[in-house]
C-alpha positions as CSV (number, residue, x, y, z in Angstrom):
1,X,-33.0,-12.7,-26.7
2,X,-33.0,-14.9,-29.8
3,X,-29.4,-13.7,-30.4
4,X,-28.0,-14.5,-27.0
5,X,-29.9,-18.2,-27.1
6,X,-28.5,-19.1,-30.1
7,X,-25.5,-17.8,-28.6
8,X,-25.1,-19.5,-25.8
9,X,-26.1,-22.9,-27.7
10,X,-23.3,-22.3,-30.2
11,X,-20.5,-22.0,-27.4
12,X,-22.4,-25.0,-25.8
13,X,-22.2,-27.1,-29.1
14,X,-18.3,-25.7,-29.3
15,X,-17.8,-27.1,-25.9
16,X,-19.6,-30.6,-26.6
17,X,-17.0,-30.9,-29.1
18,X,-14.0,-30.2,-26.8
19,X,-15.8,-33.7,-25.0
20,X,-15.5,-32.4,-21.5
21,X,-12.4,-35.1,-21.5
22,X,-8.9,-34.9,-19.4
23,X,-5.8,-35.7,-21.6
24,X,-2.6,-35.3,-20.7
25,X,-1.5,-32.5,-22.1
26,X,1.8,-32.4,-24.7
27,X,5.1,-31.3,-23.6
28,X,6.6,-27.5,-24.6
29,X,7.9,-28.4,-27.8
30,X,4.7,-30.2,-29.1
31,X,2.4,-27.7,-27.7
32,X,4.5,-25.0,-29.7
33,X,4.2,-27.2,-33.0
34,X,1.0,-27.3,-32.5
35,X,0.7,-23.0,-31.7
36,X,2.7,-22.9,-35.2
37,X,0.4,-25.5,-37.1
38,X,-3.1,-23.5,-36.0
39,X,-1.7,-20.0,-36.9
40,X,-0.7,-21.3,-40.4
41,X,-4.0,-22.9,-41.0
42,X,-6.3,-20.2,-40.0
43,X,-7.6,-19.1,-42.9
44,X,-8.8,-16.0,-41.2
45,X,-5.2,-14.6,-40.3
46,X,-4.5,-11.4,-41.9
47,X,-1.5,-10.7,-44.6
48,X,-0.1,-7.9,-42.4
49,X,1.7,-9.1,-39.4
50,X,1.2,-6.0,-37.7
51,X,-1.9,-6.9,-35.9
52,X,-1.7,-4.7,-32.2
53,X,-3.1,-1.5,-32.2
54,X,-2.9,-0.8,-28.6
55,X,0.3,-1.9,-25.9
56,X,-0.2,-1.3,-22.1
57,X,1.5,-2.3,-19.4
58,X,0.9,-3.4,-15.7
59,X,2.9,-1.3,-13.0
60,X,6.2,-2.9,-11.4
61,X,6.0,-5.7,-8.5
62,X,10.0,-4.8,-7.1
63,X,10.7,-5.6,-3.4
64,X,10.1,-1.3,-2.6
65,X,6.9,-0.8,-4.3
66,X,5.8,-4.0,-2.2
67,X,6.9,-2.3,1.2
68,X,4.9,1.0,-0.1
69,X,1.3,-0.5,-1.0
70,X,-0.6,2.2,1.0
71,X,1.8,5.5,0.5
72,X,0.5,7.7,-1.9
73,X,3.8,9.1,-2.9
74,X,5.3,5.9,-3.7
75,X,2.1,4.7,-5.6
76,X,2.1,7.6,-8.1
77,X,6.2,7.0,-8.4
78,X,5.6,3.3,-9.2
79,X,3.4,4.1,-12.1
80,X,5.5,7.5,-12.9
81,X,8.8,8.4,-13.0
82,X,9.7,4.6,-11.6
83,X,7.8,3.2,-15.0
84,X,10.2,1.6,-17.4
85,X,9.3,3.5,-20.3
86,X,8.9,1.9,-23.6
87,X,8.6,4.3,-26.6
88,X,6.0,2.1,-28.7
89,X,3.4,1.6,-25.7
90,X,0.3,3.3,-25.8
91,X,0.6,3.8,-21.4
92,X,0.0,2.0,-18.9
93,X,-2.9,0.0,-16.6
94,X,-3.3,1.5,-13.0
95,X,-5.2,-1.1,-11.0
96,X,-5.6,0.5,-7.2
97,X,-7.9,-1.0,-4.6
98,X,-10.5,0.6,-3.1
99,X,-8.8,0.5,0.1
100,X,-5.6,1.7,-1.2
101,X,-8.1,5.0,-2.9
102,X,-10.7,5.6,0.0
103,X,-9.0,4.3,3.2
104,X,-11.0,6.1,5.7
105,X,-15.0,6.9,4.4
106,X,-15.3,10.1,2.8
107,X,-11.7,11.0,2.7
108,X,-11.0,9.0,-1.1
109,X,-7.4,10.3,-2.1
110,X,-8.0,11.0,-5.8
111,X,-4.7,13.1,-6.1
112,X,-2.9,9.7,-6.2
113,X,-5.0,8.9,-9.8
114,X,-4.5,12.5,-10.9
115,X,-0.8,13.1,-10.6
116,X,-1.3,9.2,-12.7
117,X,-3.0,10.7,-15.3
118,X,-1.2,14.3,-15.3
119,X,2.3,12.7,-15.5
120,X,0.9,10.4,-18.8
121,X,-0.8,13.5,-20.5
122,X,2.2,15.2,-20.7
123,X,4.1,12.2,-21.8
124,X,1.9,11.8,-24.8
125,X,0.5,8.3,-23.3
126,X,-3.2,7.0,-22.1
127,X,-4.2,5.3,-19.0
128,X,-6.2,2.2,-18.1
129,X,-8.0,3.1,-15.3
130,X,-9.4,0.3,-12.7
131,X,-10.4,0.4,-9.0
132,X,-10.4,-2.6,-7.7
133,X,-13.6,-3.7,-5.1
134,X,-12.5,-7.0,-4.3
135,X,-9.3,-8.6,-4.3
136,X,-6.3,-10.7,-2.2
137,X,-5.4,-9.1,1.2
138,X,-2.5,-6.2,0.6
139,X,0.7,-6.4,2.8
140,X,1.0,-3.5,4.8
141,X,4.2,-3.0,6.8
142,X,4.2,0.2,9.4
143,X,7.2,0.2,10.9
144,X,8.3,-3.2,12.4
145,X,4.5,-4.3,12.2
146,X,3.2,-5.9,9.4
147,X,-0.6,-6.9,8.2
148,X,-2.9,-8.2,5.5
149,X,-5.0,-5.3,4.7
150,X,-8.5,-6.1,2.1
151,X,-8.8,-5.0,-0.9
152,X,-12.4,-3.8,0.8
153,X,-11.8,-1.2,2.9
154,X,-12.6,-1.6,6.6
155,X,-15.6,0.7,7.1
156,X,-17.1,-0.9,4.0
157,X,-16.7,-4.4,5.6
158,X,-17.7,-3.0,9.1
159,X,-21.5,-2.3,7.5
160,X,-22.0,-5.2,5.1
161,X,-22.3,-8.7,5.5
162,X,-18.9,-10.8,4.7
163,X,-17.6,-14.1,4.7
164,X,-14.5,-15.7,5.1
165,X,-12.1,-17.3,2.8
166,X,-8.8,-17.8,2.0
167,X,-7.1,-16.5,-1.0
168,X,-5.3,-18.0,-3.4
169,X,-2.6,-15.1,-3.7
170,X,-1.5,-12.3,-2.0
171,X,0.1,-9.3,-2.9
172,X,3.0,-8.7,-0.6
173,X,6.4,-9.8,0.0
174,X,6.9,-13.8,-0.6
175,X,8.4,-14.9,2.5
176,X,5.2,-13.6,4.2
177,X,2.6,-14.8,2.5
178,X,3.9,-18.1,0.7
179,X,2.5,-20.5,3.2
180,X,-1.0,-18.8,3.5
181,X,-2.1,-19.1,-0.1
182,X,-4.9,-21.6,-0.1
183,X,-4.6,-22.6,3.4
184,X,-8.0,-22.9,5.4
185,X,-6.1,-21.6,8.8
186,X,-5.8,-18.1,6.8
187,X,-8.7,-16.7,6.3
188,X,-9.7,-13.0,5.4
189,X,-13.1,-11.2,5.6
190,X,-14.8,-10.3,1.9
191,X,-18.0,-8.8,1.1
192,X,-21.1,-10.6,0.6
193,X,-22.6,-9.5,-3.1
194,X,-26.0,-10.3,-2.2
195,X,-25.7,-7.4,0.3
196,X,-27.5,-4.7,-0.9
197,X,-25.7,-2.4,1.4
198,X,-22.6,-3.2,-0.4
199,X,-23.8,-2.8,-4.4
200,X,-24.4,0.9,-2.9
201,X,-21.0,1.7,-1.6
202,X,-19.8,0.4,-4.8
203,X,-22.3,3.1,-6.8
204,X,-21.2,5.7,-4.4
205,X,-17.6,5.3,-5.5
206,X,-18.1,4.7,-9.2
207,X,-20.3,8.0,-9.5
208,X,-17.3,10.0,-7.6
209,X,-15.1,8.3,-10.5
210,X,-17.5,9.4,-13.3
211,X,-17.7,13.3,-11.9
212,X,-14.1,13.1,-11.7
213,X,-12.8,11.3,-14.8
214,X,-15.3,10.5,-17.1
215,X,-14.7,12.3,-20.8
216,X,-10.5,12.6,-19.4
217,X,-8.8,12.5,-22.4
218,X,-5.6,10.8,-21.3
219,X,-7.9,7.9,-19.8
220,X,-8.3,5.3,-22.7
221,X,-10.6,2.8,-20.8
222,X,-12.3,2.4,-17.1
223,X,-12.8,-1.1,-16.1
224,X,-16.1,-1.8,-15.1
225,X,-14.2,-3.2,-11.5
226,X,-16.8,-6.4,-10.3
227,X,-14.5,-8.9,-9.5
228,X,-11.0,-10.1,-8.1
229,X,-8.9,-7.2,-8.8
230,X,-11.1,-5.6,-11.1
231,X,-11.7,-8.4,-13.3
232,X,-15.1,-11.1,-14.1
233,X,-13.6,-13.3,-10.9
234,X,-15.5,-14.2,-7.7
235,X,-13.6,-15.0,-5.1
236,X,-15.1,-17.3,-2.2
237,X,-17.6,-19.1,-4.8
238,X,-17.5,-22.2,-3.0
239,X,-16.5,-23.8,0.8
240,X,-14.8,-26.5,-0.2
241,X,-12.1,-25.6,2.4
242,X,-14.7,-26.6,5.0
243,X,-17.4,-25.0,6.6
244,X,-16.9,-21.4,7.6
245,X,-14.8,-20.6,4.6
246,X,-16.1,-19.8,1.4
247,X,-20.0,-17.3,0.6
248,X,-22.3,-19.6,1.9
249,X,-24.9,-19.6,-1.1
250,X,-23.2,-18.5,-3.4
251,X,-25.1,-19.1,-7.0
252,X,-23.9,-17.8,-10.4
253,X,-27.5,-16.5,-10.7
254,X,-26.0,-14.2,-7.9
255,X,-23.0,-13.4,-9.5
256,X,-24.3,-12.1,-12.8
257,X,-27.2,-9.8,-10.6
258,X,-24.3,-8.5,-8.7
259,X,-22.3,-7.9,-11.8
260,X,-25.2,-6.0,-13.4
261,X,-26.1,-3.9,-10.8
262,X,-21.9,-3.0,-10.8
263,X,-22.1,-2.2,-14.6
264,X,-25.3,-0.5,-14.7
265,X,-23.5,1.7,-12.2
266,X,-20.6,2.6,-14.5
267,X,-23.2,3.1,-17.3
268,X,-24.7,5.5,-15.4
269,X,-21.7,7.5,-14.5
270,X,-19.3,7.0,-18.0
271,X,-21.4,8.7,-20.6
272,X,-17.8,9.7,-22.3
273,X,-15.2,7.3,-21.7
274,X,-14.5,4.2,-22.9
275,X,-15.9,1.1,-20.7
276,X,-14.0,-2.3,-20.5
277,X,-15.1,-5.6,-18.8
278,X,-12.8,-8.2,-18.7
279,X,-15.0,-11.6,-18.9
280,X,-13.8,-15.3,-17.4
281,X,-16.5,-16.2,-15.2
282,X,-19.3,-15.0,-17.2
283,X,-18.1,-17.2,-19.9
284,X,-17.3,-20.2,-18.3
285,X,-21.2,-20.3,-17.0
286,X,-22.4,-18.9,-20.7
287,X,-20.5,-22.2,-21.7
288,X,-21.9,-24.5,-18.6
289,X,-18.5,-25.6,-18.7
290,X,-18.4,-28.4,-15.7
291,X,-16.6,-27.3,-12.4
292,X,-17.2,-27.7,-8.7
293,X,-19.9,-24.7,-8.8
294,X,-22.8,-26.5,-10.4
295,X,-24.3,-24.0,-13.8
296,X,-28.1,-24.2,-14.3
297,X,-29.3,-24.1,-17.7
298,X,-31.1,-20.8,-16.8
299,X,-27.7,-19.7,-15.6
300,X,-26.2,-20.0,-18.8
301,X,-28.9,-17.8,-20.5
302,X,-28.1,-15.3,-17.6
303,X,-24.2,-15.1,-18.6
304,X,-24.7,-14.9,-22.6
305,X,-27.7,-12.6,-21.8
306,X,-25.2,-10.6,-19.5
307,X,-22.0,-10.9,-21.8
308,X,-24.0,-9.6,-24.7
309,X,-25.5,-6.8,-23.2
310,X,-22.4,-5.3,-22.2
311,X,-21.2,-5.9,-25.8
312,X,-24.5,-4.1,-27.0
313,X,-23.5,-1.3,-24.7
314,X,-20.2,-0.3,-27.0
315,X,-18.2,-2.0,-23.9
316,X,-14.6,-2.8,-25.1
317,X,-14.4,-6.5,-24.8
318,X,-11.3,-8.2,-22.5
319,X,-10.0,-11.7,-21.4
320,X,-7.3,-11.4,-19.1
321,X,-6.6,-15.2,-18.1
322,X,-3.3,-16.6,-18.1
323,X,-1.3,-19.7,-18.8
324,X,-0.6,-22.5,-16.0
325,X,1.8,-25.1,-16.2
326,X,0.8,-28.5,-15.3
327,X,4.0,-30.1,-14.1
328,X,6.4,-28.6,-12.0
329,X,9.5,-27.5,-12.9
330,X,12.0,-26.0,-10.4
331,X,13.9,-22.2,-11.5
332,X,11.8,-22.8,-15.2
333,X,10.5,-19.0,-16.1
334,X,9.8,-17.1,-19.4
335,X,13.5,-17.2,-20.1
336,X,14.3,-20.9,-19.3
337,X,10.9,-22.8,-20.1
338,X,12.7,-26.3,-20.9
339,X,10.4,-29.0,-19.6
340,X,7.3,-27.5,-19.4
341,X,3.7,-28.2,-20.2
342,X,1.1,-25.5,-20.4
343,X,-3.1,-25.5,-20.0
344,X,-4.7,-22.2,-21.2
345,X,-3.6,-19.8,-23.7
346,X,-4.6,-23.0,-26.4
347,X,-4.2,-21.7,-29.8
348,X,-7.0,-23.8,-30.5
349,X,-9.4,-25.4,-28.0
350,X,-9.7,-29.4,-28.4
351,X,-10.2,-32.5,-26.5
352,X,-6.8,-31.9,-24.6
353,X,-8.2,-28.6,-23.3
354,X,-9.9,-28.5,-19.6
355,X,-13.6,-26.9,-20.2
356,X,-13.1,-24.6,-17.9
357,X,-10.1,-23.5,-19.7
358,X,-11.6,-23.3,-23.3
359,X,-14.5,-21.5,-22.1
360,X,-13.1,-18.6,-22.4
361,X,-11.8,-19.1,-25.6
362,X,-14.8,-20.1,-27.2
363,X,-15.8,-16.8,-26.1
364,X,-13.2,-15.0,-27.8
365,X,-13.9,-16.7,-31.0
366,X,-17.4,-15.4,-30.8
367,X,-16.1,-11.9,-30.2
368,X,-13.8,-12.3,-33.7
369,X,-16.0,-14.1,-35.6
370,X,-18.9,-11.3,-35.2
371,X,-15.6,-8.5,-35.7
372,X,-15.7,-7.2,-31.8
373,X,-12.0,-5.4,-31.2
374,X,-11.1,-7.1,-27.8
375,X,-7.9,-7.2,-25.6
376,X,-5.4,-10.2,-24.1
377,X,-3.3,-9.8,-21.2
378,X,0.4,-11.5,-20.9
379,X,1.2,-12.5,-17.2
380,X,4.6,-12.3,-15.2
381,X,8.0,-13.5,-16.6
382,X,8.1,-15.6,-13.9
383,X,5.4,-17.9,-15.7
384,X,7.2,-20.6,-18.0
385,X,4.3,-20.3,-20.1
386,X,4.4,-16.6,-21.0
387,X,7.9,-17.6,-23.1
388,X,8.1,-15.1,-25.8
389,X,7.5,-18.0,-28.6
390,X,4.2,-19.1,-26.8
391,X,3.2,-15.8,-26.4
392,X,4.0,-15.0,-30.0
393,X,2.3,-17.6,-31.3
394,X,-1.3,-17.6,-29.3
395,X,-0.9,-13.7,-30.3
396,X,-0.9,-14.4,-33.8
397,X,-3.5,-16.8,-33.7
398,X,-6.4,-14.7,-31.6
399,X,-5.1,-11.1,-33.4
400,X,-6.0,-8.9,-30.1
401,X,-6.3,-5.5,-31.2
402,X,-5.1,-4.7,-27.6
403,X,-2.8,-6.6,-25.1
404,X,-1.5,-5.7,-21.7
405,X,2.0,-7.1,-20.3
406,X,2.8,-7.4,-17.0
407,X,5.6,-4.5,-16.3
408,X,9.1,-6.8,-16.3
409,X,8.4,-7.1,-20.3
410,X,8.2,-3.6,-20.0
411,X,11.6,-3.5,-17.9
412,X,13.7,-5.8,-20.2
413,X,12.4,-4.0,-23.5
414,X,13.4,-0.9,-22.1
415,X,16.9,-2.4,-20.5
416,X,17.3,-3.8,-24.5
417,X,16.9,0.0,-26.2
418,X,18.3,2.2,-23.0
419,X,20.8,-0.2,-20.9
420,X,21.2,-1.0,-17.2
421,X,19.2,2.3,-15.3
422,X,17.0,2.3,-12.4
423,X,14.2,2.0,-14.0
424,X,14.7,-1.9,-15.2
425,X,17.4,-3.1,-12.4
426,X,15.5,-5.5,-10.2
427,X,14.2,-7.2,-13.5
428,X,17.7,-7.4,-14.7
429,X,19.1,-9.0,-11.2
430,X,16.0,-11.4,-11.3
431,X,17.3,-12.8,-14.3
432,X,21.4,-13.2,-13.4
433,X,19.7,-15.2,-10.5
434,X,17.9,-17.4,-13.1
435,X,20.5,-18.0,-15.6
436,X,23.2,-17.9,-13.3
437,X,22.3,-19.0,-9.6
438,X,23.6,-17.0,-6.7
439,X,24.1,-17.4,-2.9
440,X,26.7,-14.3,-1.4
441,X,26.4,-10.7,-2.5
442,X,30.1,-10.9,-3.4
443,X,29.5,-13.3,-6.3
444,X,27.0,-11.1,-7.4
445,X,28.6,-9.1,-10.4
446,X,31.0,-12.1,-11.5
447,X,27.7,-13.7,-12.0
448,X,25.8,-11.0,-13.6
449,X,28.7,-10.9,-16.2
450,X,28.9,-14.2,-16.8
451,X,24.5,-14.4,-17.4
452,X,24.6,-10.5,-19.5
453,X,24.8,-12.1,-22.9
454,X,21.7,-14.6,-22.1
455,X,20.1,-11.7,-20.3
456,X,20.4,-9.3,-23.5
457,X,19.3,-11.8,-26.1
458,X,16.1,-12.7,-23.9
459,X,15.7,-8.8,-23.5
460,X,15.6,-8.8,-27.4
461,X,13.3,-11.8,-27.8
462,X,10.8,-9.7,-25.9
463,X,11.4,-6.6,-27.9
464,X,11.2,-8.5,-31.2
465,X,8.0,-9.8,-30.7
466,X,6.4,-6.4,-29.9
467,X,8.0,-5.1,-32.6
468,X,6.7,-7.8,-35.1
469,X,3.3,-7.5,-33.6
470,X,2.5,-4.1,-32.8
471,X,0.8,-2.0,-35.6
472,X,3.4,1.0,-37.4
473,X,2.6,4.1,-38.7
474,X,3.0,2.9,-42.3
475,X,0.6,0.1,-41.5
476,X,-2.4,2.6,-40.0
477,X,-4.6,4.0,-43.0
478,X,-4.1,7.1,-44.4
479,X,-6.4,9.9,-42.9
480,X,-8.3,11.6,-45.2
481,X,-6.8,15.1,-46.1
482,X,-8.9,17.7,-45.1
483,X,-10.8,20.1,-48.2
């Protein structure tokens, strides 16, 4: 107890620093000067560059796999023979939604997780395994009909007590969905977590995961699955979209219970494998960093109490937030990120940084200062502020032993090493589009010409930092011989 008070004071005390103050922020070019300055004077950076032990990747987001959320078949191809291999990753991370696993009750289709696993074991590669609870609606086209499925599946929601909200993404096709985000006249139906009713559902499917996969070999780590798509994220925390939107109630005291009843589930069920649990929220109230969902003092002890109990329990250790840019840019991405400023993904937390924001990070730093291996994750290439400079450079300065990338890094490191093939197409096309714009399918290949040299050196960009990063053979230590 001791341990977690004094915790929770120290990332206080790191916050009360920060001074809870709004800057504006500096542009690209500063804000990478800046990345450069804190990596050379941390005096806790290693001598070997080679810092990444592990390298996962997201599955694809292409217009198909979009159209095929709830076929089995094209599920498994997405994250099989569809996957862009890269020969340095470790695998990949399969995140499936409860509703995409156990649409009907009692009729879960586990074959789409096994022929996951099968097709990486022989492969020589591990899987992250995650099943979402929550999570934004799913499109779902049948036929010429389309819908917003939950992440929830319907006979869960048809016995527990729900609210309404909107979401703030979607997974489906753009043109569908692109007005809807964050817009009170959409709302979808999402479990309440005070329902008891639901935390049993949820231990019902997590003990049919751990008598099916728990000890698997080719599984590397199961994501203890609370939150928005199987991360620390609650969605519908507040109403501020007026009054029948938003969990009614909703306290982080609330939160954490329902998160600890959720991992005490998975600790009941994974005596073998590997847990992960990838914090945001937890920290951000372990912090009593100041939002528009008021944190109690006793709060705060909940969340460090919370955080390092998981920690105590051997639980590999994740933060999977991502970089936002503050001012808008039109066509800037990954490849073209002229113009724009970032928030998150600081190298180093100060009085520019948004609380809420550096939370998370002062949580990190408590994980590497007391030696805890934990894992990053590297959004879309569509994000200005995942440029592979940026990305480098926060890298090097937190030293994650593991990161997942979203899969088009995957797509353009493997176009880089195997050429133009199936497998990295639609990533390839994206980017003609955003270096050279196109209207009429006939300009098409003149333009994807004219854009292949930009596309190949941004390709290598990606596949140099990896390279630089990611741990080698000669780096590992020697094993010891046997007598």
């Amino acid at each position: 107890m001791k341990s977690s008070l004094h915790r929770a004071r120290t990332i206080g005390l790191t916050l009360l620093v920060l001074g809870f103050a709004s800057f504006t922020r500096p542009g690209a070019a500063a804000q990478l000067e800046d990345f450069r300055d804190a990596v050379k004077e941390d005096s806790r950076v290693h001598q070997s560059d080679h810092f990444l032990k592990e390298l996962y990747f997201y599955l694809p987001f292409g217009v198909d796999p979009l159209r095929h959320l709830f076929d089995p078949d094209s599920i498994v191809q997405n994250a099989t023979t569809n996957f862009p291999t890269v020969d340095a990753m470790s695998g990949i991370a399969l995140n499936i939604y409860w509703s995409q696993l156990c649409p009907l009750e009692d009729q879960c289709n586990f074959s789409i997780i096994d022929r996951v696993i099968d097709f990486w074991r022989r492969s020589g590669k591990k899987v992250i395994l995650s099943v979402a609870v929550i999570g934004p609606p799913l499109e779902k086209f049948t036929g010429s009909k389309k819908e917003f499925v939950s992440a929830t599946p319907d006979w869960v929601l048809n016995r527990v007590a729900t609210f309404q909200s909107p979401s703030n993404n979607f997974i489906g096709i753009f043109n569908d969905w692109k007005d809807m985000a964050s817009n009170p006249l959409f709302s979808f139906p999402f479990p309440r977590y005070d329902d008891p009713r639901f935390v049993t559902e949820i231990e019902k499917l997590v003990r049919q995961l751990g008598e099916r996969y728990d000890g698997n070999p080719t599984i590397s780590y199961v994501r203890i699955g609370a939150g928005k798509a199987g991360e620390d994220n609650p969605i519908g925390r507040t109403n501020g979209f007026g009054p029948n939107t938003g969990m009614l109630g909703f306290t982080n005291d609330l939160w954490i219970r329902y998160s600890r009843q959720v991992a005490d589930a998975y600790f009941a069920s994974f005596r073998k494998s590997r847990l992960e649990f990838d914090a945001l929220w937890m920290a951000i109230v372990a912090a009593g960093a100041k939002n528009i969902t008021p944190i109690t003092t006793s709060e705060q002890q909940e969340a460090a109490h919370f955080l390092d109990y998981v920690m105590g329990k051997h639980v590999f250790m994740a933060f999977n937030g991502s970089p936002r840019a503050t001012n808008n840019v039109p066509g800037a991405t990954a490849a073209n990120p002229d113009g724009v400023m970032c928030t998150g993904f600081s190298p180093r937390p100060d009085a520019t940084t948004p609380p809420i924001v550096a939370a998370p990070y002062a949580e990190v730093e408590h994980w590497r200062r007391l030696g805890i291996p934990f894992g990053f994750e590297v959004a879309a290439l569509s994000n200005p502020c995942d440029a592979p400079e940026m990305t480098r450079a926060i890298l090097e300065r937190y030293r994650p032993t593991r990161v997942i990338f979203f899969a088009d890094w995957a797509a353009l490191i493997n176009f880089h090493h195997e050429g133009l093939n199936k497998q990295n197409q639609w990533e390839v096309d994206w980017l003609t589009n955003v270096f050279v714009p196109w209207t009429n399918a006939s300009e098409f290949s003149a333009h994807q010409a004219q854009a292949m040299p930009r596309i190949k050196q941004f390709a290598a960009e990606l596949d140099d930092l990896v390279r630089q990063i990611l741990t080698r053979e000669s780096d590992r230590e020697p094993r010891e011989r046997p007598h």
